[in-house]
Residue frames as a rotation matrix with the C-alpha (Angstrom) as fourth column:
UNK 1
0.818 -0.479 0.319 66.67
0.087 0.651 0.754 50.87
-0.569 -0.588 0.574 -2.58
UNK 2
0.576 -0.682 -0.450 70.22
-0.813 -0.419 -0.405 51.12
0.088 0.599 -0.796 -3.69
UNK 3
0.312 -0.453 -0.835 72.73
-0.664 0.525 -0.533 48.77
0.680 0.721 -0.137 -5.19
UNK 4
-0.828 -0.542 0.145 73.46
-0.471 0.531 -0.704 47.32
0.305 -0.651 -0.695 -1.88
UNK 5
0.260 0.840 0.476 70.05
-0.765 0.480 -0.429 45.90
-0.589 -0.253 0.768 -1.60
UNK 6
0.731 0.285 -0.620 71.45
-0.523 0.818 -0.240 43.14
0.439 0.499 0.747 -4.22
UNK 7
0.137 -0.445 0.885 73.02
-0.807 0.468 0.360 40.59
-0.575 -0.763 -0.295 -2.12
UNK 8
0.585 -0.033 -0.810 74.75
-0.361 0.884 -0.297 37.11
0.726 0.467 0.505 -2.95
UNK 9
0.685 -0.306 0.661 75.90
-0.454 0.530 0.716 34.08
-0.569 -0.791 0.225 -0.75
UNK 10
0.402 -0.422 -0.813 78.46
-0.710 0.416 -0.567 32.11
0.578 0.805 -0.132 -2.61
UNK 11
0.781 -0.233 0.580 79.16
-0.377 0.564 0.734 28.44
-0.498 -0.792 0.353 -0.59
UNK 12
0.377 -0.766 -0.521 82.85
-0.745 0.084 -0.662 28.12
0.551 0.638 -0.539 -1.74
UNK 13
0.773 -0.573 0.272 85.24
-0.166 0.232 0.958 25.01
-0.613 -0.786 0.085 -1.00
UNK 14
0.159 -0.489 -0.858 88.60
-0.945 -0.328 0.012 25.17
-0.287 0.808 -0.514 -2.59
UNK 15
-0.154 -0.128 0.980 88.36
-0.172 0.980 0.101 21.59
-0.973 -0.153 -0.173 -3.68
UNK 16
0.566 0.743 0.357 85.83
0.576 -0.046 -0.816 22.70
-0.590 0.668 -0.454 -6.35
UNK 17
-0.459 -0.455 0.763 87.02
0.888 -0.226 0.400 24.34
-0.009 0.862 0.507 -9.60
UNK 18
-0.194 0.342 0.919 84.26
0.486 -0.781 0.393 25.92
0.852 0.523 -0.014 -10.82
UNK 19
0.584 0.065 -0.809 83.68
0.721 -0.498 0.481 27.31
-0.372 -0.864 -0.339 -6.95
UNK 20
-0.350 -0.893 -0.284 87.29
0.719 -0.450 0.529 28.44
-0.600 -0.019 0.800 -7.64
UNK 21
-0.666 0.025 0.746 85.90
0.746 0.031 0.665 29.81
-0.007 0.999 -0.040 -11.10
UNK 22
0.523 0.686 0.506 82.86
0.388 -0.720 0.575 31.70
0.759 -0.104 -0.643 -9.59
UNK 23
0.554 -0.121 -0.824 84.66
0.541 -0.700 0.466 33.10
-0.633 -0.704 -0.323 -6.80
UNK 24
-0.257 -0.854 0.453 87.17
0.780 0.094 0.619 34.46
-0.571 0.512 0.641 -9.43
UNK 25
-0.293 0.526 0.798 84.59
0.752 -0.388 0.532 35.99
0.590 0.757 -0.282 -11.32
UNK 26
0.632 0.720 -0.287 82.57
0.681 -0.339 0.649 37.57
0.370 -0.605 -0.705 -8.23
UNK 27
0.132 -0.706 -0.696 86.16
0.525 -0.546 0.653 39.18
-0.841 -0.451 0.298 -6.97
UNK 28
-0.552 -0.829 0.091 87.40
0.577 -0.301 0.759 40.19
-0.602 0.471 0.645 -10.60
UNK 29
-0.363 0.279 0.889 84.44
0.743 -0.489 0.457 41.05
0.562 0.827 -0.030 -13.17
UNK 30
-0.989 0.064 -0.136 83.28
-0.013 -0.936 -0.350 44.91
-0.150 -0.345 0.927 -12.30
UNK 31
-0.506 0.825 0.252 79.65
-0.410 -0.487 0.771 43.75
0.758 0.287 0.585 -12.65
UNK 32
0.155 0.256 -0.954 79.70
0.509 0.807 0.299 42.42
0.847 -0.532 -0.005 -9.70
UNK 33
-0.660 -0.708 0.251 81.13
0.364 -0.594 -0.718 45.41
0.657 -0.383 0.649 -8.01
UNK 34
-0.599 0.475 0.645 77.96
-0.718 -0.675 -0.170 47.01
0.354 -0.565 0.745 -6.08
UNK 35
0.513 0.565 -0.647 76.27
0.074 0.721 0.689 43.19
0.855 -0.401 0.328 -5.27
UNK 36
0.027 -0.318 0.948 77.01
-0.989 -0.146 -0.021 42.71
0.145 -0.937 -0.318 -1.46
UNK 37
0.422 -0.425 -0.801 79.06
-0.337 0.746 -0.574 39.61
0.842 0.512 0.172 -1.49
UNK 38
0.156 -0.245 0.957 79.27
-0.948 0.236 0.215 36.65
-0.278 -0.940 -0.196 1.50
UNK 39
-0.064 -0.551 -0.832 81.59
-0.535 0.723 -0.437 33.64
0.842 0.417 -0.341 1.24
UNK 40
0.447 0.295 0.845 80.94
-0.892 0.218 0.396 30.73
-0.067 -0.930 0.361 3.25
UNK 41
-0.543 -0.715 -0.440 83.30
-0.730 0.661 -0.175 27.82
0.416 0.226 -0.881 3.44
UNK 42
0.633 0.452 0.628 81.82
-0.671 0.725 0.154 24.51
-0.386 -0.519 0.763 4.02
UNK 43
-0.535 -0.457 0.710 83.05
-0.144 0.878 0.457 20.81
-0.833 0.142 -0.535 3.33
UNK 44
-0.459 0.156 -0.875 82.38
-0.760 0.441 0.477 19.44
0.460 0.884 -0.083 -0.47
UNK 45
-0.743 -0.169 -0.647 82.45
-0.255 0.966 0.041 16.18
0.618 0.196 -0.761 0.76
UNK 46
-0.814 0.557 -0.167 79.64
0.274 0.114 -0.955 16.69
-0.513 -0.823 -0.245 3.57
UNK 47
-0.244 0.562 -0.790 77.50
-0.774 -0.604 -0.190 18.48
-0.584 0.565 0.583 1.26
UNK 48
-0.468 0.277 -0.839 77.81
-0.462 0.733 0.499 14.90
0.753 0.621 -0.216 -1.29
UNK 49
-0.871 0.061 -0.488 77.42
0.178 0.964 -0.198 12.49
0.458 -0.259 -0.850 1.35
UNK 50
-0.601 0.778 -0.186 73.99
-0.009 -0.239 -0.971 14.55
-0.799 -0.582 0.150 2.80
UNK 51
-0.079 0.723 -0.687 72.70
-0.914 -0.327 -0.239 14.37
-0.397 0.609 0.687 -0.49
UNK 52
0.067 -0.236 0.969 73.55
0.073 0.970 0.232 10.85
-0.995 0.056 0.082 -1.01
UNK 53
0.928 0.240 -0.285 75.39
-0.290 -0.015 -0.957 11.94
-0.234 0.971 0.056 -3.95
UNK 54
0.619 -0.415 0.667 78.40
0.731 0.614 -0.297 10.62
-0.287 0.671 0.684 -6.28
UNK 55
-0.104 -0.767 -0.633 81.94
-0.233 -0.600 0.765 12.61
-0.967 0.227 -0.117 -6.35
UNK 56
0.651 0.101 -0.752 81.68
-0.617 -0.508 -0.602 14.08
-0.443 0.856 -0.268 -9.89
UNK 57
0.293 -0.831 -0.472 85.37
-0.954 -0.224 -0.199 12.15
0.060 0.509 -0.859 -10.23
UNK 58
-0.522 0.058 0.851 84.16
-0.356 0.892 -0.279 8.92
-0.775 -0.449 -0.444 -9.58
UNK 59
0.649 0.707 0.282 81.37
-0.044 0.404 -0.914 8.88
-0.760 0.581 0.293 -12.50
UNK 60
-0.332 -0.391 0.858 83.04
0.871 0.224 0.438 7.10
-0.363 0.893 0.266 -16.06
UNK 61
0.071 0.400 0.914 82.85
0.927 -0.365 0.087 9.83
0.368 0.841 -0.397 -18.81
UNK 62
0.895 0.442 -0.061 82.09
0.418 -0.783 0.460 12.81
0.156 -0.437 -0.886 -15.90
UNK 63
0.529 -0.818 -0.225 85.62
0.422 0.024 0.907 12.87
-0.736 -0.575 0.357 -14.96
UNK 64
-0.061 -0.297 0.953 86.60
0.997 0.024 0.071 13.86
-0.044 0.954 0.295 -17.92
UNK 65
0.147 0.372 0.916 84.33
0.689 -0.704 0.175 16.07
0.710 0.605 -0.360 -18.84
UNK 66
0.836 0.130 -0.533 84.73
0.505 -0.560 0.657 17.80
-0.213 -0.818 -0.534 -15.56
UNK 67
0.074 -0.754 -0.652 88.31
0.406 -0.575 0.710 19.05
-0.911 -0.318 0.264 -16.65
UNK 68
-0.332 0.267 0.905 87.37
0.899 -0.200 0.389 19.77
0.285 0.943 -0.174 -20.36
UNK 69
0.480 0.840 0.254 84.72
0.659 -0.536 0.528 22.16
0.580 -0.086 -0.810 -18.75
UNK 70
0.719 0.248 -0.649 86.62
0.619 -0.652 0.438 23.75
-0.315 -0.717 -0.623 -16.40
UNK 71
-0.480 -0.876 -0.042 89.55
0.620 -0.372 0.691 24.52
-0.621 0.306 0.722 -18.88
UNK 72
0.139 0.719 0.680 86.29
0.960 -0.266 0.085 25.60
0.242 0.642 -0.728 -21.11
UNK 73
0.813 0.571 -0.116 85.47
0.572 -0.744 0.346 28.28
0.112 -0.347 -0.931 -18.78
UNK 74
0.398 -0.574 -0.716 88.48
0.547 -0.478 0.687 29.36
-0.736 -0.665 0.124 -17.67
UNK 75
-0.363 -0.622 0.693 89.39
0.827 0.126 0.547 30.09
-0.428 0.772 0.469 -20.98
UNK 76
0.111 0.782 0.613 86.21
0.907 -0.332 0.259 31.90
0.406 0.527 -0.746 -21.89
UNK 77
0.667 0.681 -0.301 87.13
0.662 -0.357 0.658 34.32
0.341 -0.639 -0.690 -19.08
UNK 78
0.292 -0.849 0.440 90.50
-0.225 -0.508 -0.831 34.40
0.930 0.143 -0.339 -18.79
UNK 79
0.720 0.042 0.693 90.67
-0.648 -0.317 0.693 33.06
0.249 -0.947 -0.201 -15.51
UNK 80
-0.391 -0.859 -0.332 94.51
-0.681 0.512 -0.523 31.78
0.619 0.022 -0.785 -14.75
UNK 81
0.788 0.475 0.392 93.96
-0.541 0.837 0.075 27.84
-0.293 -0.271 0.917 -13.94
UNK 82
-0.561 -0.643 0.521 96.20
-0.169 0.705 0.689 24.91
-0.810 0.299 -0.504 -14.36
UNK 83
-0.229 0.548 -0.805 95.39
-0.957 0.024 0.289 23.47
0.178 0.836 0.518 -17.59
UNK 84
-0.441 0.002 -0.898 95.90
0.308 0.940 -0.149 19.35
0.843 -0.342 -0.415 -15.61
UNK 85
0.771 0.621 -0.141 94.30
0.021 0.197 0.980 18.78
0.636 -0.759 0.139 -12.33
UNK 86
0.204 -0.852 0.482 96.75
-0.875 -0.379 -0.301 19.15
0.439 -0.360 -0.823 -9.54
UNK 87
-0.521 -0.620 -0.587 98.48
-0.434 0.785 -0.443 16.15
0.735 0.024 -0.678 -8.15
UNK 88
-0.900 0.264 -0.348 96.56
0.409 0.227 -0.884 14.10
-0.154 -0.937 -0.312 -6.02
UNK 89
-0.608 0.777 0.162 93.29
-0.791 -0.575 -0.211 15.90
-0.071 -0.256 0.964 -6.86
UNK 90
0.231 0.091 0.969 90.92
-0.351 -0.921 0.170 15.90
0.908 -0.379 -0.181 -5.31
UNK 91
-0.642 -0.650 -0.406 92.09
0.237 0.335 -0.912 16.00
0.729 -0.682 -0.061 -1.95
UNK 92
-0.356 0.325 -0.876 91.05
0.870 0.457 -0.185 16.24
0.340 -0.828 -0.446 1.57
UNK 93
-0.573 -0.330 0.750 90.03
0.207 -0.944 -0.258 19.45
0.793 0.008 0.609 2.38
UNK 94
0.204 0.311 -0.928 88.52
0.871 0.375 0.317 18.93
0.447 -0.873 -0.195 5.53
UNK 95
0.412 -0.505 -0.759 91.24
0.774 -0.246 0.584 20.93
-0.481 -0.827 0.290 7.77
UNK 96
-0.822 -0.527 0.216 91.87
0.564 -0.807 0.174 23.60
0.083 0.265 0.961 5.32
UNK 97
-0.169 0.889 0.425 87.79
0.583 -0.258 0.770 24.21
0.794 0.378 -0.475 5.38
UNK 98
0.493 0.818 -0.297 87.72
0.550 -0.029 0.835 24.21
0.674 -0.574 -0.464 9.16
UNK 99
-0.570 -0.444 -0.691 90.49
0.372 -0.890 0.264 27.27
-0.732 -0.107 0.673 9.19
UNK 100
-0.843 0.090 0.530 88.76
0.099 -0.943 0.317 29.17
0.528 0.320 0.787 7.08
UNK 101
0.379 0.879 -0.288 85.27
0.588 0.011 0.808 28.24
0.714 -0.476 -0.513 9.49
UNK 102
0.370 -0.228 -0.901 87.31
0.843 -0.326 0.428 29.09
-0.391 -0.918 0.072 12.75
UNK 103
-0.680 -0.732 -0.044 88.47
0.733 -0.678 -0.056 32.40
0.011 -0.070 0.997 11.11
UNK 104
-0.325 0.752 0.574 84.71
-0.242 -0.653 0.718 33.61
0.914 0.095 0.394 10.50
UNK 105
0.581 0.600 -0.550 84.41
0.591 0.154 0.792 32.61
0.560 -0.785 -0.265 14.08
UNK 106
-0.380 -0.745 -0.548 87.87
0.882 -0.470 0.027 34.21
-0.278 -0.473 0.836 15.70
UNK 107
-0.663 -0.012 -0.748 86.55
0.208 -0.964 -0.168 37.38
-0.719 -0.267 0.642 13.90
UNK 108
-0.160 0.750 0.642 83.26
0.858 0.427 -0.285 37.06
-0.488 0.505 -0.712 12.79
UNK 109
0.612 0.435 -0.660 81.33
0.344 -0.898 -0.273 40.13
-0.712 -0.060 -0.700 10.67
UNK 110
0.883 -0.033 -0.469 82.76
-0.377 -0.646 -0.664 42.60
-0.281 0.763 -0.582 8.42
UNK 111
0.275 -0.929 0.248 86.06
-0.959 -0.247 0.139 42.20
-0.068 -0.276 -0.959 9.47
UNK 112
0.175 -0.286 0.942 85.87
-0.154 0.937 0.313 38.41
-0.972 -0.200 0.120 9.27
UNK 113
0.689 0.504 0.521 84.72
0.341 0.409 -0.847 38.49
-0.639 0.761 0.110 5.55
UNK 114
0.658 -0.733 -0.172 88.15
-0.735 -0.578 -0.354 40.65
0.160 0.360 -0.919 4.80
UNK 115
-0.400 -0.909 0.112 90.51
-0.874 0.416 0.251 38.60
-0.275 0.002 -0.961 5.96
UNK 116
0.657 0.482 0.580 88.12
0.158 0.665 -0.730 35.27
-0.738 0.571 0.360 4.15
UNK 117
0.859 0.371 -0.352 88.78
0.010 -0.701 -0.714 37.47
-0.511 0.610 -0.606 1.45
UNK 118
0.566 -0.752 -0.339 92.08
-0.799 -0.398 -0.452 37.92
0.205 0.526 -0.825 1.27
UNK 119
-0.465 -0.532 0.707 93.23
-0.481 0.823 0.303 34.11
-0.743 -0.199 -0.638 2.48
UNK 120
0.528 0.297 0.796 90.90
0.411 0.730 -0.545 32.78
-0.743 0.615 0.264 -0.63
UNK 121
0.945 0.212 -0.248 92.60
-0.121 -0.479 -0.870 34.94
-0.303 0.852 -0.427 -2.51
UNK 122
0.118 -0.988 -0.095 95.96
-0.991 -0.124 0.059 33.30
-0.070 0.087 -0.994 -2.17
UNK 123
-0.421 -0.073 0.904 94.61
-0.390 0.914 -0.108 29.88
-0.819 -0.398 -0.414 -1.00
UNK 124
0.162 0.508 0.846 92.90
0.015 0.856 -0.516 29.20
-0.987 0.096 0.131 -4.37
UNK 125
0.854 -0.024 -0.519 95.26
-0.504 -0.277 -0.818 29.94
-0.124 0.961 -0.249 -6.36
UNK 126
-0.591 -0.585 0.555 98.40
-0.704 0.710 -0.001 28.32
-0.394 -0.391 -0.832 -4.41
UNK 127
0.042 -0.077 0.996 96.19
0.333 0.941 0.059 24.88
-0.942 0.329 0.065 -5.55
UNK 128
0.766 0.441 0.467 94.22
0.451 0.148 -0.880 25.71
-0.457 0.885 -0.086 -8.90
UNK 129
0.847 -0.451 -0.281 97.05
-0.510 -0.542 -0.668 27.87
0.149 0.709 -0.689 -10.62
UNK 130
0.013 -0.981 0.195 100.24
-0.994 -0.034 -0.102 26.98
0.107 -0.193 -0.975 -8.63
UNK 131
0.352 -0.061 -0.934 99.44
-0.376 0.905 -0.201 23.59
0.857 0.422 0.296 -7.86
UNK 132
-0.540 -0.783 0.311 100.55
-0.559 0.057 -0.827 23.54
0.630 -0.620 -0.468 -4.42
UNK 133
-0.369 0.770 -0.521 98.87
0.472 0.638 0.609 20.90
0.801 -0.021 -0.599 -1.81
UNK 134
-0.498 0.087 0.863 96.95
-0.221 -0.975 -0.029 23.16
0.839 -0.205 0.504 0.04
UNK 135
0.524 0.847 -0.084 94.91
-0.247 0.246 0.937 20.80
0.815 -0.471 0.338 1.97
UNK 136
0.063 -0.685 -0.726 98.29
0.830 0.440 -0.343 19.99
0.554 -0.581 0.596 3.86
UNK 137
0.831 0.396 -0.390 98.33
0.552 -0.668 0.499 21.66
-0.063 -0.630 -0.774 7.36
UNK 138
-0.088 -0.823 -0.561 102.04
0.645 -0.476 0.597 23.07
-0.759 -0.310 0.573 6.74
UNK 139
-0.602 -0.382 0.701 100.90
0.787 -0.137 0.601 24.46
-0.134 0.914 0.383 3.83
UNK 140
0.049 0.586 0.809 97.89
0.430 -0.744 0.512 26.29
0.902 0.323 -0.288 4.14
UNK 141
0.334 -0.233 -0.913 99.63
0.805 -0.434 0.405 27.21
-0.491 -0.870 0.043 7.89
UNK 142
-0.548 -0.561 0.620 102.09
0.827 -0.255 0.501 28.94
-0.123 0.787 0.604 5.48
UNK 143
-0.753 0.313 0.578 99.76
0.401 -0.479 0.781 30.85
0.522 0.820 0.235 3.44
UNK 144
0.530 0.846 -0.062 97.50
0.709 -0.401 0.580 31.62
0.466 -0.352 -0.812 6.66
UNK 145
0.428 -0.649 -0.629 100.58
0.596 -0.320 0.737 33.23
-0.679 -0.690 0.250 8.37
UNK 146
-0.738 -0.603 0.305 101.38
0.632 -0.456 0.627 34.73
-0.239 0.654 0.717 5.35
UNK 147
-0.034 0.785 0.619 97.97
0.429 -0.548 0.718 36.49
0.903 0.290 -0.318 4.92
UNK 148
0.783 0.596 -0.180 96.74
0.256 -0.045 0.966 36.72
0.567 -0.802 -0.188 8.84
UNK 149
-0.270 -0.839 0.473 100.27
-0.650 -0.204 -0.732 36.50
0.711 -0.504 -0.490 10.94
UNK 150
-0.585 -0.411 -0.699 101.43
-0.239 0.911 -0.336 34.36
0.775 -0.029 -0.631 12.96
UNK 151
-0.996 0.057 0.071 99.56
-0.055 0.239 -0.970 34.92
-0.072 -0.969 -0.234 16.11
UNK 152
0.328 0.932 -0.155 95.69
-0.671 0.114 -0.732 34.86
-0.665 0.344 0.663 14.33
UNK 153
-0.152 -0.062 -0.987 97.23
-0.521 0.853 0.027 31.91
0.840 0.518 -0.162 12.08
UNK 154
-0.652 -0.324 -0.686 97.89
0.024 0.895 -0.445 30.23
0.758 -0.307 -0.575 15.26
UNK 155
-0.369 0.894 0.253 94.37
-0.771 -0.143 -0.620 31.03
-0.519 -0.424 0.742 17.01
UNK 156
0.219 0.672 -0.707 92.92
-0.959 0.281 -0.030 29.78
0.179 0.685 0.706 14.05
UNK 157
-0.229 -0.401 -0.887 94.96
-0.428 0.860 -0.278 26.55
0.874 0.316 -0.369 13.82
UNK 158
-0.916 -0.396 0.063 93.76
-0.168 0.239 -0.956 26.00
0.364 -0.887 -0.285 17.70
UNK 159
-0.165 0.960 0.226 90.24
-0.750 0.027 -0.661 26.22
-0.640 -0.279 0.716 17.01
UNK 160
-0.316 0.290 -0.903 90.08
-0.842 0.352 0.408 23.79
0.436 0.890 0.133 14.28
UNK 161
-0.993 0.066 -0.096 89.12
0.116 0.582 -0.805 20.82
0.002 -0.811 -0.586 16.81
UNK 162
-0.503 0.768 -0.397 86.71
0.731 0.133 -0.669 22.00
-0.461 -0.627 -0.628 18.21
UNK 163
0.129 0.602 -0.788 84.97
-0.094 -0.784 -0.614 25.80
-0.987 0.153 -0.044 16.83
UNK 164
-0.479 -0.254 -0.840 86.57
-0.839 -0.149 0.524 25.31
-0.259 0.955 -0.142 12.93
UNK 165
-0.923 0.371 0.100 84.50
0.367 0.929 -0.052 21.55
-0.112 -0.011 -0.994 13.40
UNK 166
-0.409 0.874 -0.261 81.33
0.358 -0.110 -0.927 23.02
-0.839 -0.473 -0.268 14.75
UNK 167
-0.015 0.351 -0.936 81.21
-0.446 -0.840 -0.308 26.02
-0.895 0.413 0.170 12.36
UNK 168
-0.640 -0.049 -0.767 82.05
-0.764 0.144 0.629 24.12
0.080 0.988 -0.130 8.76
UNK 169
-0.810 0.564 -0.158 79.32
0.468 0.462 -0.753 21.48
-0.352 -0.684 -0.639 10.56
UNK 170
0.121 0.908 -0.401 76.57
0.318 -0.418 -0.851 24.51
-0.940 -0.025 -0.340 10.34
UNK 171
-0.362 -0.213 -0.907 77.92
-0.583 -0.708 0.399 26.26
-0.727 0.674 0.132 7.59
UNK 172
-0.919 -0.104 -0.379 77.19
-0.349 0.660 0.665 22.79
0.181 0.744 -0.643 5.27
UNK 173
-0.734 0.678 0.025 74.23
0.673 0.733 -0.101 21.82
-0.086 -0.057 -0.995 6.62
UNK 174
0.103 0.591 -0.800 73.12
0.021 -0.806 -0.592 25.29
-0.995 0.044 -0.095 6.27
UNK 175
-0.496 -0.126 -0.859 74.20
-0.827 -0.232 0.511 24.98
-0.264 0.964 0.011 2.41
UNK 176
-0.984 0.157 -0.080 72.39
0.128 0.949 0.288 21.82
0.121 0.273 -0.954 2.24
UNK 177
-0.245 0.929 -0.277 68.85
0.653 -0.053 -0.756 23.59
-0.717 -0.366 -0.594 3.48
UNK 178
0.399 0.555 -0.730 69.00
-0.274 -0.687 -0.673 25.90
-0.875 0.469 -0.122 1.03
UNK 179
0.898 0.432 0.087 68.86
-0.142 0.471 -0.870 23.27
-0.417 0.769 0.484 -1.60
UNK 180
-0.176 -0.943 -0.282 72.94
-0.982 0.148 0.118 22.72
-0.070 0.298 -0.952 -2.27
UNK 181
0.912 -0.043 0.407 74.02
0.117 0.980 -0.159 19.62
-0.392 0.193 0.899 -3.80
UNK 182
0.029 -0.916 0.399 77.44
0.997 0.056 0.054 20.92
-0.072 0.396 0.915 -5.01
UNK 183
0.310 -0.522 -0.795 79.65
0.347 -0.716 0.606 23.54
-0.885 -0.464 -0.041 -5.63
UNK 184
-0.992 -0.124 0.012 79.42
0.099 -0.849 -0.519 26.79
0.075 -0.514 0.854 -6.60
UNK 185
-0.179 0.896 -0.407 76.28
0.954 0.259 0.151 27.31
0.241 -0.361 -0.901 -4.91
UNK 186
-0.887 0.154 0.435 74.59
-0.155 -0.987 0.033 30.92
0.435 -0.038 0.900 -5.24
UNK 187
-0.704 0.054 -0.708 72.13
0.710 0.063 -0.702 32.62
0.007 -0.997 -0.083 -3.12
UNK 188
-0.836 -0.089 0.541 70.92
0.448 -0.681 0.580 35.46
0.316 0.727 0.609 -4.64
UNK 189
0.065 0.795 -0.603 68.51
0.809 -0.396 -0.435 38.48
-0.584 -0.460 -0.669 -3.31
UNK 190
-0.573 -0.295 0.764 67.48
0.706 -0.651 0.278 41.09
0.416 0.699 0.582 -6.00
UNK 191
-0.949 -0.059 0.311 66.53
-0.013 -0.974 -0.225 44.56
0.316 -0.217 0.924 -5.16
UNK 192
-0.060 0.978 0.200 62.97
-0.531 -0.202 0.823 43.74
0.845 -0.057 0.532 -4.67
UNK 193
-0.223 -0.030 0.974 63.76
-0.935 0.289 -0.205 41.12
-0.276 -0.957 -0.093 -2.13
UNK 194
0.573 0.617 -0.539 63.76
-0.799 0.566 -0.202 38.19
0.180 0.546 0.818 -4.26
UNK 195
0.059 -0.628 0.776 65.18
-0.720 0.511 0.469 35.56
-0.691 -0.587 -0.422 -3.17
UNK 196
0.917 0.275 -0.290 66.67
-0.385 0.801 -0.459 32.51
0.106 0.533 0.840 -5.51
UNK 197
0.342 -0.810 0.476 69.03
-0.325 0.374 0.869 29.84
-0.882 -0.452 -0.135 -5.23
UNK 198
0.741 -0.199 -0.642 71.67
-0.648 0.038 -0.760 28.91
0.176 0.979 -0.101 -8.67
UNK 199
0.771 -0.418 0.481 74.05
0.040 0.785 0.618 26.06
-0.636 -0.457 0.622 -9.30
UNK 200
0.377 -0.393 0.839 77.23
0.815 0.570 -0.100 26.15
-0.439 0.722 0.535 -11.40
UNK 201
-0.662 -0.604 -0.445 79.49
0.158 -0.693 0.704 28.61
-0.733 0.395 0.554 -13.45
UNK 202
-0.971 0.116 0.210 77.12
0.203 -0.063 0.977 27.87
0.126 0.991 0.037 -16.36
UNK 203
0.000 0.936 0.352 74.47
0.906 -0.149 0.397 30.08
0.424 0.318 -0.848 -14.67
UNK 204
-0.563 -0.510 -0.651 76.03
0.668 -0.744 0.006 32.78
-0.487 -0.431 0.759 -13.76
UNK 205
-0.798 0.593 0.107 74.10
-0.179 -0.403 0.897 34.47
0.575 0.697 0.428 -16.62
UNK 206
0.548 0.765 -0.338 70.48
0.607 -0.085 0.790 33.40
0.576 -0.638 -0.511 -14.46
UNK 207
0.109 -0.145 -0.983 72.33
0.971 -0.196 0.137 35.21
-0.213 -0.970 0.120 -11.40
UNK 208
-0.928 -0.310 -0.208 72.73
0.239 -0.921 0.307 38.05
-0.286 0.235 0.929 -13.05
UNK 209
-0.321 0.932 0.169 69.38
0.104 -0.142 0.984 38.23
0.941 0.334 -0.052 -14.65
UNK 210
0.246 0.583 -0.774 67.96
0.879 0.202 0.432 37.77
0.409 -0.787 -0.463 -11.18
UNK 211
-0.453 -0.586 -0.672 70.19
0.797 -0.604 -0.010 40.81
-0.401 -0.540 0.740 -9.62
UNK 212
0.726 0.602 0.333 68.97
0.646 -0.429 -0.632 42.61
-0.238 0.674 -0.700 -12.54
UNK 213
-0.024 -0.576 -0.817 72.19
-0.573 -0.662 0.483 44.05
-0.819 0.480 -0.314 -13.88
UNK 214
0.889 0.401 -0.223 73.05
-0.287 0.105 -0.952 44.15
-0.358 0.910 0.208 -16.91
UNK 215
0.836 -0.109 0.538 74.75
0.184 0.979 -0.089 41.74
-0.517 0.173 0.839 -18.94
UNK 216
-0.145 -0.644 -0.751 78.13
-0.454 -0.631 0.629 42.38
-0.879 0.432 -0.201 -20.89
UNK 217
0.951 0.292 0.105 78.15
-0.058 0.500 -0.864 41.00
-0.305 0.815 0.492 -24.36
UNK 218
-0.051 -0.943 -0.328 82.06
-0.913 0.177 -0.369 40.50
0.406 0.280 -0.870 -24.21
UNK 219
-0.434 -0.890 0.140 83.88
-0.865 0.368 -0.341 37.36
0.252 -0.269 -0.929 -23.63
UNK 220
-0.962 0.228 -0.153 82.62
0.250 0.958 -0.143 34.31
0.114 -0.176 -0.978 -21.67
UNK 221
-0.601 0.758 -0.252 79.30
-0.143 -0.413 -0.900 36.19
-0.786 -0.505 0.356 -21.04
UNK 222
0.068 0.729 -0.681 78.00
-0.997 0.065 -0.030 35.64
0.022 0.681 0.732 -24.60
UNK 223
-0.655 0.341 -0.674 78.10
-0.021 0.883 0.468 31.84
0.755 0.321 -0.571 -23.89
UNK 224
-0.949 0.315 0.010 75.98
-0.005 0.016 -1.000 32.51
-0.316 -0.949 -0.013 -20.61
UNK 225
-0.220 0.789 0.573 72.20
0.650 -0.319 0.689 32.00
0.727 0.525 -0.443 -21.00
């Protein structure tokens, strides 16, 4: 079997830092290069409230530490972040979720997972770097018309009703069967056909081990177990 037998899922919403953080990682570090790589947008906030769990930025003490940690990592890596939370955080992100759902439906397959691709790559940095409020529909209209054009921005923005509902709907309750409780949620099928499921930036190191590549020994990787 060859390198494309190692597969990851990654359930991303751009609400989530360290999401932000692992998708960052999964697009930029080169040991990730030969893993076949699917992003799936779901709601955060559907994902807490099916687990009957507690926004992270609600618990005393957590709140903190949540932005300690994610300046931690970002540091360790190098991955360009605000060093504050952006204004308003965390927002709604509802209607930015259920354009990126209705675009893996408008053009589902390879071809959907490119143009994912290349709207997270503007859309989570426009919050986490630039600071901009993405969750606002003129904004991440913007930045879909600026990726997609205008006439597949404005598909998209017409399904969000009704097919961008449905899909970020399945897409979460599908991240919620396979044991999610928060974000970044990994997937993870190594070459033998193992299957396992990882939570968090600070196991990125297990996800690798599982893939079975091999570890650098540079940078944020030597704090990974």
């Amino acid at each position: 079997m060859g390198p494309s037998a190692r597969k990851l899922t990654l359930y991303v919403d751009v609400v989530s830092p360290f999401a932000y953080e692992a998708y960052w990682l999964l697009r930029n570090d080169p040991i990730f290069k030969d893993v076949e790589t699917t992003y799936i947008p779901i709601f955060l906030g559907g994902l807490m409230k099916a687990c009957g769990n507690t926004a992270p930025i609600n618990i005393k003490n957590k709140d903190k530490w949540i932005n300690q940690t994610r300046n931690r990592w970002s540091k360790l890596f190098n991955i360009p972040m605000l060093h504050d939370s952006p204004a308003g955080f965390p927002p709604n992100t509802l209607m930015v979720m259920r354009a990126l759902a209705a675009l893996t439906v408008l053009k589902p397959g390879k071809e959907g997972q490119e143009l994912l691709v290349r709207v997270l790559d503007v859309l989570f940095p426009a919050y986490w770097v630039e600071g901009k409020p993405t969750s606002e529909k003129e904004v991440f209209g913007a930045i879909l018309e600026g990726v997609l054009g205008e006439e597949v921005m404005g598909r998209v923005m017409n399904m969000l009703p009704k097919e961008g509902k449905e899909t970020l709907l399945g897409n979460t309750d599908a991240a919620f069967k396979n044991g999610a409780f928060g974000l970044p949620w990994f997937v993870v099928v190594n070459e033998k056909g193992e299957r396992d499921t990882f939570w968090g930036v600070d196991h990125l190191g297990l996800v690798v081990r599982h893939l079975g590549l091999e570890r650098p020994g540079r940078g944020g990787w030597r704090a990974l177990l």
